[in-house]
PyMOL commands that place a pseudoatom at each C-alpha (Angstrom):
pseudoatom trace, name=CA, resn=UNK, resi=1, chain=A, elem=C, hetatm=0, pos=[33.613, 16.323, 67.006]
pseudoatom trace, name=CA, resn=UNK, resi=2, chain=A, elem=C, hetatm=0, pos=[34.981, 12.879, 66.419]
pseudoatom trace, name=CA, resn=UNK, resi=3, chain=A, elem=C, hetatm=0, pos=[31.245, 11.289, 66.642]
pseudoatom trace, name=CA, resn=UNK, resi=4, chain=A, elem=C, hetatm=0, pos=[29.855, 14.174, 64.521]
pseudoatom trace, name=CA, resn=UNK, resi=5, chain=A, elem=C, hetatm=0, pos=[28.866, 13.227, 60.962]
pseudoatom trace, name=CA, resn=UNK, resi=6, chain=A, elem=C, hetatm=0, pos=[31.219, 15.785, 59.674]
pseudoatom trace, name=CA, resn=UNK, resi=7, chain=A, elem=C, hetatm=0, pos=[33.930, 15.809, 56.942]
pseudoatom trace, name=CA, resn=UNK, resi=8, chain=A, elem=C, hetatm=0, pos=[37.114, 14.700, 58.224]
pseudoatom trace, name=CA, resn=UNK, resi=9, chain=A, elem=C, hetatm=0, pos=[38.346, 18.212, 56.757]
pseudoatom trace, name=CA, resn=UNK, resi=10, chain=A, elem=C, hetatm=0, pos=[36.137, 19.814, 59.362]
pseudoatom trace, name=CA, resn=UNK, resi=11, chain=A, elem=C, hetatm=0, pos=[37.162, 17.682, 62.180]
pseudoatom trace, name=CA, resn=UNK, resi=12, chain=A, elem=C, hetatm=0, pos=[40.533, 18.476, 61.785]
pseudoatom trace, name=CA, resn=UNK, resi=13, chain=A, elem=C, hetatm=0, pos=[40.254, 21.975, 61.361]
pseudoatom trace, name=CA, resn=UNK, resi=14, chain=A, elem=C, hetatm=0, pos=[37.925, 22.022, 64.495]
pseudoatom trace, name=CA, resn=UNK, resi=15, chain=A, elem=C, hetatm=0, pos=[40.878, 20.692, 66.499]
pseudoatom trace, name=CA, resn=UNK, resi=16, chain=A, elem=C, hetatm=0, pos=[43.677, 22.870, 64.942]
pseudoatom trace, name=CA, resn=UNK, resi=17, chain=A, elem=C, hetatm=0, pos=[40.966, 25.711, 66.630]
pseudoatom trace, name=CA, resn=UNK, resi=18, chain=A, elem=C, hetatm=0, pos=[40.445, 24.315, 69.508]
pseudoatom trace, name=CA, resn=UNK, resi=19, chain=A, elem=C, hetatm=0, pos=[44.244, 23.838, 69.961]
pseudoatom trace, name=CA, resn=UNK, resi=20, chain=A, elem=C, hetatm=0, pos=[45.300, 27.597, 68.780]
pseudoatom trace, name=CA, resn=UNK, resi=21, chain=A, elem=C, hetatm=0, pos=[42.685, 29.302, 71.165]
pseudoatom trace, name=CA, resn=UNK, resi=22, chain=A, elem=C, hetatm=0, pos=[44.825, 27.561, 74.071]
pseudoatom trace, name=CA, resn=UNK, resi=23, chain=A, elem=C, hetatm=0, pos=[47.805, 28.685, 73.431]
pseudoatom trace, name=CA, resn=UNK, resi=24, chain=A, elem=C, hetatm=0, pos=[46.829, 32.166, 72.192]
pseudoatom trace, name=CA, resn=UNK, resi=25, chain=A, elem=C, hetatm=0, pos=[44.116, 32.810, 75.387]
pseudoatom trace, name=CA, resn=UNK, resi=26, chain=A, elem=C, hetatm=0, pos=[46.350, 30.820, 77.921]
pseudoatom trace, name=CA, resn=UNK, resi=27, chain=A, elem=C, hetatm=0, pos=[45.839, 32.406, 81.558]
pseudoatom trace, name=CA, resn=UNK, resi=28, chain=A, elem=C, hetatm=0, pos=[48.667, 34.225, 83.054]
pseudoatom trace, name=CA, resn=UNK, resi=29, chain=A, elem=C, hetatm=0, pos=[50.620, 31.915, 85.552]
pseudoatom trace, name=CA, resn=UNK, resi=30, chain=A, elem=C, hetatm=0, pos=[49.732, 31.301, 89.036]
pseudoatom trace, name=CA, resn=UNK, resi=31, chain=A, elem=C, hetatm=0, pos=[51.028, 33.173, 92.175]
pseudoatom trace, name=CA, resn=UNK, resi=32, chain=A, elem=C, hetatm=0, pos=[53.590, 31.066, 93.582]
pseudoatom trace, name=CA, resn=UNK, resi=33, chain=A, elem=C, hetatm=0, pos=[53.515, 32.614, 96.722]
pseudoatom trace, name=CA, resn=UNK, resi=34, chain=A, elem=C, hetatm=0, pos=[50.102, 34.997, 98.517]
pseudoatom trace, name=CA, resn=UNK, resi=35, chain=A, elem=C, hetatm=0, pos=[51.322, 36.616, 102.064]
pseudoatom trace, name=CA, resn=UNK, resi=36, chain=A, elem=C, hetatm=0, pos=[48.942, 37.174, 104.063]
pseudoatom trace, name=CA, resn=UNK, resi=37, chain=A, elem=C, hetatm=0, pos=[49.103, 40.322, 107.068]
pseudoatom trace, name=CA, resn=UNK, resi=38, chain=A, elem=C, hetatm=0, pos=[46.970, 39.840, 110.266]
pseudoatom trace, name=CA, resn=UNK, resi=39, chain=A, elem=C, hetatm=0, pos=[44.477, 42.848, 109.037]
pseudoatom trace, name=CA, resn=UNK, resi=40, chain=A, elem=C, hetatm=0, pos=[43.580, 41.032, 106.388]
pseudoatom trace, name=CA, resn=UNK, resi=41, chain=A, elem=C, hetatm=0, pos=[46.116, 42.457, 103.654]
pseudoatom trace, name=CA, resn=UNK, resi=42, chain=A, elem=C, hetatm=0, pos=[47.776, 40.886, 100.955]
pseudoatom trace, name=CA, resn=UNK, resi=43, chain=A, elem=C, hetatm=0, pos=[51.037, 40.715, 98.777]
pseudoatom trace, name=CA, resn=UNK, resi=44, chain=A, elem=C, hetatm=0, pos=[51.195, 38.732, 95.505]
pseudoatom trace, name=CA, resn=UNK, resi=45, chain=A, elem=C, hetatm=0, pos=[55.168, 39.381, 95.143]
pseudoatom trace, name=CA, resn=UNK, resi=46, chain=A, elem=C, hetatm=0, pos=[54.967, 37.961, 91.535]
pseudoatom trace, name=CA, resn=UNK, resi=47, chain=A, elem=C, hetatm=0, pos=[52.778, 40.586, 90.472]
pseudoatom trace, name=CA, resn=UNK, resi=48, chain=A, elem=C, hetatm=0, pos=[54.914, 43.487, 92.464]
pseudoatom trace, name=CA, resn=UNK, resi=49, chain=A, elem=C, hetatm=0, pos=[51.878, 46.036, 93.252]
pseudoatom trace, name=CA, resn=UNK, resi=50, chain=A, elem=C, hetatm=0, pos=[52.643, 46.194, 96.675]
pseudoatom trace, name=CA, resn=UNK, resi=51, chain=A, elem=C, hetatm=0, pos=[49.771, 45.349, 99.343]
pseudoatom trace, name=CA, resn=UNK, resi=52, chain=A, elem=C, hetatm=0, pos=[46.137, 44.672, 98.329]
pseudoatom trace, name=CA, resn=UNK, resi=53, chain=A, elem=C, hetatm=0, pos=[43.086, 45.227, 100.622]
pseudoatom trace, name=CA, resn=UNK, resi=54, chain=A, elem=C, hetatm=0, pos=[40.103, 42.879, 100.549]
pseudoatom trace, name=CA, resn=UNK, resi=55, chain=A, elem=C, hetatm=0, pos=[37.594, 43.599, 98.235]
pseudoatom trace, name=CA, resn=UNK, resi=56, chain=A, elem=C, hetatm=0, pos=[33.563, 43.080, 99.089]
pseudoatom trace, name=CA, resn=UNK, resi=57, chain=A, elem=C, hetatm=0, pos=[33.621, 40.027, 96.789]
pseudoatom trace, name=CA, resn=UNK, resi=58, chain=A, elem=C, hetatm=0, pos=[35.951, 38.221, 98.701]
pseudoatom trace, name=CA, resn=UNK, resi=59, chain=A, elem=C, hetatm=0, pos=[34.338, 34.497, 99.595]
pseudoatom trace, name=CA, resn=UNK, resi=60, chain=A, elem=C, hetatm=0, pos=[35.398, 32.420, 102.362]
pseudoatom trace, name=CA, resn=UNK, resi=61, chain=A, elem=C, hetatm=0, pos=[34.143, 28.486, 102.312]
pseudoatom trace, name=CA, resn=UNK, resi=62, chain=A, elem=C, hetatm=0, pos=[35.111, 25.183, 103.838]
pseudoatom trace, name=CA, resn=UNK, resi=63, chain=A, elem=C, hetatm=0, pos=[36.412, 24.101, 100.211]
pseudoatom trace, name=CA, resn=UNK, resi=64, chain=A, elem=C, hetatm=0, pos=[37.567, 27.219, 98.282]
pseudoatom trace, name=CA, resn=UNK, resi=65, chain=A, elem=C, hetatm=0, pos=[38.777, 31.107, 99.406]
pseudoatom trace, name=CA, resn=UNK, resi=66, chain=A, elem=C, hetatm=0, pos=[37.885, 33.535, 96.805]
pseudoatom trace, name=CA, resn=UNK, resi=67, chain=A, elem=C, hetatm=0, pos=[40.352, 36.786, 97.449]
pseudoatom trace, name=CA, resn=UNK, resi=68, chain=A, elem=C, hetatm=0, pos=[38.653, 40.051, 95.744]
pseudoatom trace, name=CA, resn=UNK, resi=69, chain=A, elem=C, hetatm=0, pos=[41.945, 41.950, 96.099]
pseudoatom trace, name=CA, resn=UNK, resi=70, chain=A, elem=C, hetatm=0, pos=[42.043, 45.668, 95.503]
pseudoatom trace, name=CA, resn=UNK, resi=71, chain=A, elem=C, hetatm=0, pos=[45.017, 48.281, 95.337]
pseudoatom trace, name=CA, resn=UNK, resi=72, chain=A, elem=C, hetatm=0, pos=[45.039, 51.848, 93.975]
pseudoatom trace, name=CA, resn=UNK, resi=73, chain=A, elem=C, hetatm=0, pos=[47.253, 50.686, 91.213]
pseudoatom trace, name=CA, resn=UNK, resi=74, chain=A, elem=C, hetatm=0, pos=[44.822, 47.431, 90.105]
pseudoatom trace, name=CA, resn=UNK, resi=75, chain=A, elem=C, hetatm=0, pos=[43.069, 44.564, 90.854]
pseudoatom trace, name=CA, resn=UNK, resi=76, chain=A, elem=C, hetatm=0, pos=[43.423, 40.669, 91.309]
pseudoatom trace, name=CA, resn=UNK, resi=77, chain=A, elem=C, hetatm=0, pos=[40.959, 37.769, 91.430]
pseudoatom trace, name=CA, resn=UNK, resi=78, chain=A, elem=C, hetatm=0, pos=[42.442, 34.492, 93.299]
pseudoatom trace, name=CA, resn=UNK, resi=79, chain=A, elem=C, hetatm=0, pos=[40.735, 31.572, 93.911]
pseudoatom trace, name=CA, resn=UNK, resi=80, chain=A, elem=C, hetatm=0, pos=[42.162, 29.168, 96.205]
pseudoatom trace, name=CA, resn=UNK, resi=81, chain=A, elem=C, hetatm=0, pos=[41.133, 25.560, 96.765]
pseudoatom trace, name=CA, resn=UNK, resi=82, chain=A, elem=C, hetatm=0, pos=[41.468, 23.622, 99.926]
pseudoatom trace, name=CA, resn=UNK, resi=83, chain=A, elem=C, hetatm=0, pos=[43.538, 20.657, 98.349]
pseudoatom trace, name=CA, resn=UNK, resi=84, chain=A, elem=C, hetatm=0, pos=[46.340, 23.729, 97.472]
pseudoatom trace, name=CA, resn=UNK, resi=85, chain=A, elem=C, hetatm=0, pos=[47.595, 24.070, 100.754]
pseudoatom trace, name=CA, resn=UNK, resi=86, chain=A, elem=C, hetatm=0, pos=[48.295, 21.603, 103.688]
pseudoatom trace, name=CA, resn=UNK, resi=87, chain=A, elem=C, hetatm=0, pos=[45.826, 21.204, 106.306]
pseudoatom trace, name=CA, resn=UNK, resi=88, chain=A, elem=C, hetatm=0, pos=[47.252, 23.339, 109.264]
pseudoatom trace, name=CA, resn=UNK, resi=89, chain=A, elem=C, hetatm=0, pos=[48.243, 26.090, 106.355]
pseudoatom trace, name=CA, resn=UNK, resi=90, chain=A, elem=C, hetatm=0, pos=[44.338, 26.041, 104.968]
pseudoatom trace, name=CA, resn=UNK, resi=91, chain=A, elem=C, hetatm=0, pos=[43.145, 26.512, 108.573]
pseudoatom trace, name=CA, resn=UNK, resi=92, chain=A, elem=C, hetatm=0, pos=[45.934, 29.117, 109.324]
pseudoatom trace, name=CA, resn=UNK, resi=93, chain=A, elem=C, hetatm=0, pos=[44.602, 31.370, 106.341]
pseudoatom trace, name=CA, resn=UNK, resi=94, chain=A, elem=C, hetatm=0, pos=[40.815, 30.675, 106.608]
pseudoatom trace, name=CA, resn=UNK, resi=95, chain=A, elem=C, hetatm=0, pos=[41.042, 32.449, 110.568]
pseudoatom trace, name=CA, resn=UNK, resi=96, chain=A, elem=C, hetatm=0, pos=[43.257, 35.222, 109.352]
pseudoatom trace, name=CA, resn=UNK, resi=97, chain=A, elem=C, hetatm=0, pos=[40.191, 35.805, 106.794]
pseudoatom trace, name=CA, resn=UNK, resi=98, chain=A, elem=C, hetatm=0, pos=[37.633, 35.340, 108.378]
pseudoatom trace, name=CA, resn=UNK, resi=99, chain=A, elem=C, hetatm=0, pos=[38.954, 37.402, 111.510]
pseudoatom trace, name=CA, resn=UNK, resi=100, chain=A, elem=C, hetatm=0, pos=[39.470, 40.081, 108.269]
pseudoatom trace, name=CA, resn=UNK, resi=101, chain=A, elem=C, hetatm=0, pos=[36.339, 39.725, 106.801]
pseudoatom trace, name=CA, resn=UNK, resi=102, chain=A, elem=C, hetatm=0, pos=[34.024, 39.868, 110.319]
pseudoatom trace, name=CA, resn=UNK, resi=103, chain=A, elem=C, hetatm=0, pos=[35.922, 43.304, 111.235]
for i in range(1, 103): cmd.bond("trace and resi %d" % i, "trace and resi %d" % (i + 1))
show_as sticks, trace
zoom trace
């Protein structure tokens, strides 16, 4: 907007926008913590739903996990990146899931 030949007026009210969508569509927090069973199964304790199965639009890649996680009560969308967790944790969770995925 700033290099737009606008009315200052319009600028400003552009940014007083911009700024009041973010605070009134801010995403819910993050999971702190995502445990993970050996079948696959997961537990988002800050969401207290119990366990979640994978869903068929989970996504498993070298960089980023996508977890499709399904429950009878509702559903969650995570998407993890690589540079979230240490290196022995990322490899840790990437065998549980794939070893989940493949069965």
């Amino acid at each position: 907007m700033a290099f737009v030949g606008l009315p200052w007026l319009t600028k400003v009210l552009a940014v007083l926008a911009t700024l009041g969508h973010g605070v009134v569509r801010r995403p819910p927090p993050v999971a702190a913590a995502i445990v993970v069973a050996a079948d696959g199964s997961c537990c988002v304790p800050a969401f207290g739903q119990g366990w979640f199965v994978l869903g068929p639009r989970t996504r498993l890649t070298t960089s980023w996990i996508r977890l499709d996680l399904r429950a009878p009560l509702g559903r969650l969308d995570i998407v993890l990146l690589k540079d979230q967790l240490g290196p022995e944790d990322w490899s840790r969770l990437s065998a549980r899931l794939r070893r989940a995925v493949v069965q």
